[in-house]
C-alpha positions in Angstrom: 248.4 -72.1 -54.1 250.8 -70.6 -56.5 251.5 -72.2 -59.9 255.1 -72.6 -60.7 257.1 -72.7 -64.2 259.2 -75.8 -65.4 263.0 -74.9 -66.2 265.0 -77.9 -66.2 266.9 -81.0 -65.1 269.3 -80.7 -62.1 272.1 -81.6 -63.3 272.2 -85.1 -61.7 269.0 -85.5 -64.0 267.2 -86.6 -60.9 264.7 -83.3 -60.4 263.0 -81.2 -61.9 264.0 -77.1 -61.2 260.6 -74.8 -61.3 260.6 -71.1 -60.7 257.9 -69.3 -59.8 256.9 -66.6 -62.4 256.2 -64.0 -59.9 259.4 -64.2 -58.4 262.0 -64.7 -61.0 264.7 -65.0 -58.5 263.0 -67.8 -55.9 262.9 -71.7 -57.5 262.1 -75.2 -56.3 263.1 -78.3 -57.3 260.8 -81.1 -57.6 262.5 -84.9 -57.6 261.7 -86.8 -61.1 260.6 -90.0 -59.6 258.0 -92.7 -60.5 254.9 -91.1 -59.0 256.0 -88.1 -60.9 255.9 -89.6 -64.0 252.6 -91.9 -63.1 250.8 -88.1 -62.6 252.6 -87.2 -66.4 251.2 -90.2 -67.6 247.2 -89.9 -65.7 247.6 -93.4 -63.7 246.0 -92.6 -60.8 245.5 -96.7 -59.5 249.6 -96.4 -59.9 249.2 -93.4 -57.9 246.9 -94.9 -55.1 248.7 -97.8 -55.0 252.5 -96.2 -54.6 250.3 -93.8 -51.3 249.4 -97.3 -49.8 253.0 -98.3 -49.9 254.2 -95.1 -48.7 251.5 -95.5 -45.9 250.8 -92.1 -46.5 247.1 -93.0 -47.4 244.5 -94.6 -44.8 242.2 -96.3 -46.5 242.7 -98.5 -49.5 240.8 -97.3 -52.4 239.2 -100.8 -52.2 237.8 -100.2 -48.8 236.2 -96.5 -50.3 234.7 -98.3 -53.2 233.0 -100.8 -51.0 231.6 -98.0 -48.5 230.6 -95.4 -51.0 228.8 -98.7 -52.9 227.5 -99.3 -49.1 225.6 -96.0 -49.7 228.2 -93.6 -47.9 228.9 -90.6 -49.5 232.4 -89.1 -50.2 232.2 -86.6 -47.2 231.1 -89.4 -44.9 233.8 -91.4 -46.2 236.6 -88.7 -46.3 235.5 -87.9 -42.6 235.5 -91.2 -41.4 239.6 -91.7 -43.5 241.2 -88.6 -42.9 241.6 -88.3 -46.3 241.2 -85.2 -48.6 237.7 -85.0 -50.3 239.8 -84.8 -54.0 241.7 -88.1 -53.0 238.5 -89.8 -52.4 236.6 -88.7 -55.7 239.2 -90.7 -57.7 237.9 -93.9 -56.1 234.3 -93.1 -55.6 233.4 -92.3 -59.3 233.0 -95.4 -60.7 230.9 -96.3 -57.7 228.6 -93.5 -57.9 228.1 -94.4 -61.9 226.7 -98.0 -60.2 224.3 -96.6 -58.0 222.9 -94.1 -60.3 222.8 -96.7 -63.4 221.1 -99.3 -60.6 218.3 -96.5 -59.6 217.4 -95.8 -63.1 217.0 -100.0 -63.7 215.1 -100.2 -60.9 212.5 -97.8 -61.6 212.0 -99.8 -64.7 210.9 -103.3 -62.9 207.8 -104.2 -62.0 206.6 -103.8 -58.0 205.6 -107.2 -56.2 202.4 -107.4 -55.4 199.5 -110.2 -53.2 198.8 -111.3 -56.6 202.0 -111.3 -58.4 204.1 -108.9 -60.1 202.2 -105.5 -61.8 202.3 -104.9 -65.0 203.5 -101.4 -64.9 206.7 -100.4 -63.5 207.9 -98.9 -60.2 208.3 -95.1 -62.2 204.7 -95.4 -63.8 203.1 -96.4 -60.6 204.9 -93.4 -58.7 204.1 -91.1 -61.2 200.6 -91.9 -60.7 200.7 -92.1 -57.1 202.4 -88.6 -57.4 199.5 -87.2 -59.5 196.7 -88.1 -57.2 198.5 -86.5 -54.4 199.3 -83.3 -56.0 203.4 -83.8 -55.5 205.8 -82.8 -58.0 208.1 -85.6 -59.6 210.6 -83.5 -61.3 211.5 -82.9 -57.3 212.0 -86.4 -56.6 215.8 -87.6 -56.2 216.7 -91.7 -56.9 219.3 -93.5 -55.1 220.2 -96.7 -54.7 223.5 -99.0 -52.4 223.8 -102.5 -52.0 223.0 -103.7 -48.5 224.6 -105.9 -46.1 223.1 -109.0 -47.5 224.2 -108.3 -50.8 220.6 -106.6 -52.4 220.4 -103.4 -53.7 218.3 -101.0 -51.6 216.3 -98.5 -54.0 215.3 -94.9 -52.6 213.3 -92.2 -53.5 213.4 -88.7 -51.7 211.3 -85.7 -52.0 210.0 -83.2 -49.9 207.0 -81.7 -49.5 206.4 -78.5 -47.9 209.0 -78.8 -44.7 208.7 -82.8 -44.5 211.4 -84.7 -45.8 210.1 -88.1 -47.1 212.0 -91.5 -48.2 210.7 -94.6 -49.7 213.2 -97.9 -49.9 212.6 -100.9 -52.3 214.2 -104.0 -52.8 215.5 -104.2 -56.3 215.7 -108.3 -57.6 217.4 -107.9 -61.3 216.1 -110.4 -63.6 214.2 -110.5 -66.9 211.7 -107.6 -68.7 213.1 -105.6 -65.8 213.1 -107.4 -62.4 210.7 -107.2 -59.9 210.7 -104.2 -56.6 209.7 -104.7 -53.1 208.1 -102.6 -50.5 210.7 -102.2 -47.3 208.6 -99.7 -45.2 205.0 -97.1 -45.2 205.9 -95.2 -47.7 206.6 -97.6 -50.6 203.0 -99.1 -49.4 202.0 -96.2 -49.7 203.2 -95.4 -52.9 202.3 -98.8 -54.5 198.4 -98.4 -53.3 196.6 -97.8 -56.3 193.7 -96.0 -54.6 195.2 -94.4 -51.9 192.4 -93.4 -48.8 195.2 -91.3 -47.3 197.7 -88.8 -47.9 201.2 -89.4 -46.9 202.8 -87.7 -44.0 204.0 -84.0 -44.5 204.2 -83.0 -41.0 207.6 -82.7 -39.9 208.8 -83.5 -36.4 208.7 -81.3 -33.8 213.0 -80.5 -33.9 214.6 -79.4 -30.6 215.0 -75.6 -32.1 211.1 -75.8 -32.3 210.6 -77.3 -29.1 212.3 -74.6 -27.0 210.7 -72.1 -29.0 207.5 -73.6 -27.6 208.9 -74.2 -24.0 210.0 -70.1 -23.8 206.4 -68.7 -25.4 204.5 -67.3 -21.9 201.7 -69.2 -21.8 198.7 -66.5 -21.7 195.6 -66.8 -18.8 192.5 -67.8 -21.1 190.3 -64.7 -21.3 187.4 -65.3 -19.5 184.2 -65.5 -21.8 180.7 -63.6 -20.9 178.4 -66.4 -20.8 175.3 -65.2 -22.7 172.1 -65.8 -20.6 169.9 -68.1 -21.9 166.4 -67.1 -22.5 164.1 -69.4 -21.2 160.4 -69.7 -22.9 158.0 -67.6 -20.7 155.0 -70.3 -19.4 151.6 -69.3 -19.1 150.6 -68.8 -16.1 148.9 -72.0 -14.2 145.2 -70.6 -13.4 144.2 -69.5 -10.0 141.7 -71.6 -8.5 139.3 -69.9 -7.2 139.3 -69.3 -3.2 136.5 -71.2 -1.8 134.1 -69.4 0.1 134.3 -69.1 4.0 131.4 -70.4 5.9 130.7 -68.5 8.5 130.8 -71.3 11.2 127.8 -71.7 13.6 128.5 -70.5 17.0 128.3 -73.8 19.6 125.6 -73.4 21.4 125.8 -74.5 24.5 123.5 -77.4 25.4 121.4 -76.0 28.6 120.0 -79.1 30.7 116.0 -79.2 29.8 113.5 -79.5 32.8 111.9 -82.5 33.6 108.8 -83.1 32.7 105.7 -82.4 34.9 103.8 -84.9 35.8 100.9 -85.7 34.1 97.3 -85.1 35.9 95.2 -88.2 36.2 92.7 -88.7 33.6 89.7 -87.9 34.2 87.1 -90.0 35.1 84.5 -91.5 32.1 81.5 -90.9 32.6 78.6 -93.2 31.7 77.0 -92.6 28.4 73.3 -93.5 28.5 72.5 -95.4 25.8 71.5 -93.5 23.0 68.2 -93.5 20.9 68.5 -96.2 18.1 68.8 -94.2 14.6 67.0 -95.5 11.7 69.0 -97.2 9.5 69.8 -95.6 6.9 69.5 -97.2 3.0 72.5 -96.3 0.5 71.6 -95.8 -2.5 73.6 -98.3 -5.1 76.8 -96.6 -6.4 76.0 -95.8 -10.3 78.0 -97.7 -12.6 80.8 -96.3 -14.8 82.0 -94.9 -11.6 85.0 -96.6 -9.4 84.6 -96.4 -5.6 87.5 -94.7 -4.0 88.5 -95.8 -0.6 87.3 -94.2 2.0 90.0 -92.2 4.3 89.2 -92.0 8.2 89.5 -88.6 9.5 92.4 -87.2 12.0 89.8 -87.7 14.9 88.5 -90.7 13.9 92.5 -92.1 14.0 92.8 -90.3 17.6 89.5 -91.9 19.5 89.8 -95.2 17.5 86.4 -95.3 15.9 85.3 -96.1 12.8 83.6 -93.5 10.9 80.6 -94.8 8.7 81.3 -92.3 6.0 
């Protein structure tokens, strides 16, 4: 862009001649009109107003004050208009002042909790919740926009490591402060005065990562020498002793035994004559202090059957 010099009035009086310094010989003439002399003067809603009229502007500065208050930003909104980003800024800044003047109130109220409202506010208690975790808060960034139902949303981002984190409130303006409410996790989170777990810094697996992983070969597993196990050594069970053979008995073979002879007739008694009478004999009387023991027949005495007088 080249910056031109002012020379003149035409002489209708109804432009302005410039020259460029450069080029001494090439000017332009510019026509002394009322947006002209709304840009001498700094009136840029005169400005935005006469580019609605002219229709050269698509979105009424209105409209881009309620979406950048809606929580767009000025790219999103210069994207979505057609608009140059410079046009756009002229609207937005007052809006932007709201948000951030909002943000800073709202980390002054008091978070909403089962029993009521604390008594510390929503920047004390993330300051402490911060600590415990090891996060820095001079990282953190605050925002805030006014939702479809006419609250303001709070937020809080931060990273930590390659995870990108938010936190939303509701923000409730009102005396010593106004109160905040938890919308999702991680204001819970936040709020939990004795946190048993840390917040979640793993990032999602993005689809640059995910190929990444899809084109690494996937590598056999190495196969492992299995260590062999060593097993106790048992004592060894004791050997019975082998039981002695017996020499078995040859069979003999039964042989039939001969029959038995006949026996000879017995012979014939013969008559005893009667023999001479004995005198009788007188036994002396057994001595006393002495038992008498029985008397035991003899073997022949058993055989003929008579009595021995012994």
């Amino acid at each position: 862009m080249r910056a031109l010099r002012v020379i003149g009035l035409d002489e209708d009086g109804k432009s302005v001649i410039l020259e460029d310094p450069e080029n001494r010989g090439e000017r332009f003439t510019l026509p002394a009109d009322e947006r002209l002399r709304a840009a001498l003067r700094g009136d840029l809603a005169r400005l935005g107003q006469m580019q609605i009229e002219s229709g050269e502007a698509q979105m009424r500065p209105r409209e881009i004050q309620a979406r950048i208050r809606a929580g767009e930003s000025i790219d999103q909104v210069a994207a979505a208009s057609g608009m140059p980003t410079h046009r756009i800024e002229r609207f937005a800044y007052p809006v932007l002042l709201e948000r951030s003047r909002t943000a800073d109130l709202a980390q002054r109220a008091h978070p909403v909790r089962e029993d009521g409202p604390d008594v510390q506010t929503l920047g004390e208690v993330v300051a402490h919740s911060f600590g415990l975790r090891g996060h820095d808060l001079s990282d953190t960034k605050w925002d805030s926009w006014k939702g479809d139902d006419g609250r303001w949303i709070v937020q809080l981002h931060w990273k930590t490591g390659r995870s990108d984190n938010r936190a939303h409130w509701a923000f409730h303006p009102g005396a010593q402060g106004g109160t905040v409410t938890a919308l999702d996790d991680a204001a819970v989170d936040l709020m939990d005065p004795n946190p048993n777990r840390t917040l979640r810094t793993v990032r999602p697996v993005t689809q640059l990562a995910r190929q990444a992983l899809e084109a690494t070969p996937v590598l056999p597993p190495i196969p492992v020498a299995e260590e062999p196990v060593q097993v106790p050594a048992q004592a060894p069970a004791p050997v019975a002793a082998p039981a002695p053979v017996v020499a078995e008995k040859p069979v003999q073979e039964k042989t039939p035994e001969p029959e038995p002879a006949p026996a000879p007739p017995p012979p014939p008694v013969k008559e005893q004559e009667p023999a001479a009478e004995k005198p009788v004999r007188k036994d002396p009387p057994p001595k006393r202090g002495k038992k008498n023991h029985p008397i035991v027949p003899s073997w022949e005495d058993v055989l003929l059957g008579v009595r021995s007088n012994r």
